[in-house]
Every structure is written in C-alpha cells, then in structure tokens.
N, C-alpha and C positions, 0 to 999 in steps of 0.2 A: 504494500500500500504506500502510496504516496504522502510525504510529508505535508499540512495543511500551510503550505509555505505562500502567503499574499505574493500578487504579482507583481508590487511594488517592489518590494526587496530584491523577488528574482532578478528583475533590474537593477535595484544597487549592487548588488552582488557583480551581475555581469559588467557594469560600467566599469565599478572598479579593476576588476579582474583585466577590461580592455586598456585601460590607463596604462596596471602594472606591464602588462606584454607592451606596450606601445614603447615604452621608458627601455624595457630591454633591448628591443628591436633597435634602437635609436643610438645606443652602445656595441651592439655586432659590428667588428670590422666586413670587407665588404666581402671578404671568401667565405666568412660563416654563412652567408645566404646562401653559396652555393653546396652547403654540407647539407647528408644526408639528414632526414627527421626521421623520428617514428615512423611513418607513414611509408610505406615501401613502396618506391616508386615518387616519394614526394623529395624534394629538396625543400630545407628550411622558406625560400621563396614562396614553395607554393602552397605550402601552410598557411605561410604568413597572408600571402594573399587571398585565400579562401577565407580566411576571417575576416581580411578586412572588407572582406566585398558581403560578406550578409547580410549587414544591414541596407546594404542598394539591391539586392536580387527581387525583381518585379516576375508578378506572372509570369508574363511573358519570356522572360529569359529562362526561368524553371525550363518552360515547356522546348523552349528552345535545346537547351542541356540534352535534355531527357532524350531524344530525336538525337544530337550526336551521339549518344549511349546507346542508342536502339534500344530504348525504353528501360534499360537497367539502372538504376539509383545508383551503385556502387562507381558501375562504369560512366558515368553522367558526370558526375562526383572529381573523377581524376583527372577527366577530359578538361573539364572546367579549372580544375585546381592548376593545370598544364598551361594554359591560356591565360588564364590571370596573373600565374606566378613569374610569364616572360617579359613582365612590364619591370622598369629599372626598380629600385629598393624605393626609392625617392617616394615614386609615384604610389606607392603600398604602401609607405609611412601618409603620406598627403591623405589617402584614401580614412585610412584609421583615424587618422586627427580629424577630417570633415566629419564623420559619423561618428564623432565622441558624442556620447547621450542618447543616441536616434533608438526609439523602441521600434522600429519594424524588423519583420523575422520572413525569410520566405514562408509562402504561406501552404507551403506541404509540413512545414515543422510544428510543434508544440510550445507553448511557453516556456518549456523547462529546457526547449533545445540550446539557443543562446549561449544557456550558463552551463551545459554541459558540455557546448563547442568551445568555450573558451578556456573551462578548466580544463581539459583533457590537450589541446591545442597547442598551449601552452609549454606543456608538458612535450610534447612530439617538438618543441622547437630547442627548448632548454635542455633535458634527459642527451642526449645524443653531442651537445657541445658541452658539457659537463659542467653548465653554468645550475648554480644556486637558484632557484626560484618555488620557494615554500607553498605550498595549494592550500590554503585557508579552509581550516577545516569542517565550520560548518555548512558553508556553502558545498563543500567536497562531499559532505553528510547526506543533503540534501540531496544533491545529482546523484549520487549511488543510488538512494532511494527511488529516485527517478529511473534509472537506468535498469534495477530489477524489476520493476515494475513492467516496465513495457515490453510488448511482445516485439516490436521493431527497434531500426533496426540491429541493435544489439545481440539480442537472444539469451543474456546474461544467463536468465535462469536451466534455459536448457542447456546451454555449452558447458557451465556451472552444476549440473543436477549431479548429488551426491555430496558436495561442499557445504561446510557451514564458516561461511565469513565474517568476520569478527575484528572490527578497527580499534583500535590499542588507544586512540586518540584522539575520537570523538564518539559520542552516541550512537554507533550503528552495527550491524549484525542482519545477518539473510540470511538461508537456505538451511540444510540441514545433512548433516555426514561427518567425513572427515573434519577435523578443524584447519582452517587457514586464517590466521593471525597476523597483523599488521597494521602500518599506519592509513587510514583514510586515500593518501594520495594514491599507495599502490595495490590497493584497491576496486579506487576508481577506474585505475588502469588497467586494470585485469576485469575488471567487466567490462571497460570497452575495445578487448580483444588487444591487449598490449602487454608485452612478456618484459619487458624492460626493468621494471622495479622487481621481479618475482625476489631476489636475494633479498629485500626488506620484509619478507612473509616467511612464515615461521609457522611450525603445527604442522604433522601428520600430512593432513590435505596440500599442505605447498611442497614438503617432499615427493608428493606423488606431479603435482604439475609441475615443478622443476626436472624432473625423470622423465614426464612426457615432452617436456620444453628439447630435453636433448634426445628423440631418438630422431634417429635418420629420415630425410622425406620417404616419402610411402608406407609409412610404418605407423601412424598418427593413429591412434585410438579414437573413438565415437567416446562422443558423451562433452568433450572439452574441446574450447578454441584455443591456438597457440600458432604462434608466428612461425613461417617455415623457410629460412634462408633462401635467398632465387626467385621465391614468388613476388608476384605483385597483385593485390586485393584490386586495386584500379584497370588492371592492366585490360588494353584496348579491345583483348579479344577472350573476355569473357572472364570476371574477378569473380572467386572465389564466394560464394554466394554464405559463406560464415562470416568471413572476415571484412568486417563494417570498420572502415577508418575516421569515420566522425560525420555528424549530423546534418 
C-alpha cells in the first residue's frame, strides 16, 4: 500500500531533489558526461537529459516516442534518452534550471513518478563516478512504497517474490522470505532493477541475490531481476521486457 503522502510535498520532495542533481551536474568536468551511468546503454548525458526534459514532455511527443519504439515503453525510453542526451551539457543544465518548480509530468506517468525518476536518477549519474550524493531518506521511504506497490513498470514484487526487505534507516519493510537488510537508498535501487549498491544489503536474502548477481549470462534464475553485463534494457531491437530503467 501506498504511503498517504499529499501531492504537495511529493513536489517538494522532487524540486529539491532536482536542485541537488542540478548543483552536481554543474560540478562534472566535461568527460564525466560522457561516463557510463547505471542505465546500460545510457551515458551520464542521457540521464541527465531525460530528467531534464520531463517536465516539457507534451502528448504529443509521448506518442511520438512510442512510434520510434514500435510501441515498447522501455524501447521509446532509450530512443529518446539517445536524442536528448546529444545536445551539449550547457543546453541540459539550461533545460533543468528553466523547469526549476514546473509541476507537469508526462501524462502516461503517476504523481509518484517524478520523485521516483529523480531519486533513482540520481543515483545512475553519481553511483558509477563515485561521487557522494546521500538519497534522503524519507522521501526514498516513500518511493519504495511506491515502487512495490505498482504492478508497472517495475515488477518489484514479482522479480522480488520470496524476499522480505527491511531499510536499517528509515520506516520501511515489504515482502516476505529470506531477509534483505539495508539502507533505504539501496533498496530503492534494487526494486528498481539496479544491482549496484547490493554490497550495502546484508541478510540471508542479499546472499542469495548477490550469488544470482554473479552467475554467468544464461544461467539467471526466475523469480528475481538482476543486471547482466552486455545487455542493454533500451536497446533498439527489442529491451529486455524485466528490466525497466526508470519512469
């Protein structure tokens, strides 16, 4: 179940959170754009760009997406995040600063999406250049909650089924099984299909997903999602229809 979180906050929450990536971004020398992110297949650029363009995505450009993707969201997703992220850094910072405040969301998204594209986001830009960038925990509380909850596009609870998750650092807890123990942030990131923090989880249940994290491709067990060197969740000709890289 979802947290009875007002829509206001979810906004402060998200504004802030776009402020703090803005300030980071603004400090990357100019090669860290072109470093890897979470996102396999993304370069830091086209993260960065895909968040800053959410707040301007109109209908019409959705449906536009979609049709480059041949109707797949994941594949729609990278196509776009490819296209926005080959604009200079400049015009990606200009973009974030115009849309500092704006409450519009594409309108295939949710209210909670926003704040769970930015906290997760974040993280895929910072995690991979080994910069510091703390995920504020209630708000990270909040978007877990979000994120098991929904049956799209995540799948938290089914990739998830057999785990009981349990954040060390704020008010939250899901599923039920083995234990997996940790902080909120790598949490968040492990329901949204991201293996990167797993060394911060602890408990029974993270030795068994750190064990699935290393067996070889082809060898991947039902029941859990996990990152698999070589692939690409976006890629052009048909992404991995588990592995969801962000909202």
């Amino acid at each position: 179940m979802r947290p009875a979180v007002p829509t206001e906050q979810l906004w402060q929450w998200t504004h802030a959170e776009r402020r703090r990536l803005l300030g980071l971004l603004e400090q990357l020398p100019e090669q860290d754009w072109q470093a890897p992110s979470l996102c396999t297949g993304w370069e830091v650029r086209h993260v960065a760009a895909h968040v800053a363009s959410s707040p301007a995505t109109r209908p019409a450009a959705v449906v536009r997406a979609l049709l480059r993707g041949r109707g797949s969201f994941n594949r729609a997703l990278y196509l776009e995040g490819l296209r926005l992220g080959s604009r200079p850094p400049a015009a990606i910072l200009d973009e974030l600063r115009r849309y500092d405040g704006a409450r519009t969301r594409p309108f295939v998204t949710t209210r909670w999406d926003p704040l769970v594209d930015i906290l997760v986001h974040s993280q895929d830009i910072a995690v991979p250049l080994g910069l510091s960038h703390p995920m504020p925990t209630a708000p990270a509380a909040a978007a877990a909650a979000h994120v098991w909850a929904a049956p799209f596009p995540f799948r938290a609870r089914r990739r998830l089924r057999g785990f009981r998750l349990s954040a060390t650092d704020a008010q939250w807890s899901a599923g039920s099984g083995r234990a997996v123990r940790g902080p909120i942030a790598a949490l968040l990131l492990l329901l949204t299909g991201r293996s990167a923090l797993l060394s911060q989880l602890e408990g029974e249940g993270a030795q068994t997903l750190v064990r699935r994290q290393l067996r070889p491709p082809g060898s991947r067990p039902t029941g859990v999602h996990h990152e698999r060197p070589g692939t690409n969740p976006y890629r052009a000709d048909g992404p991995d229809p588990d592995h969801h890289v962000g909202p």
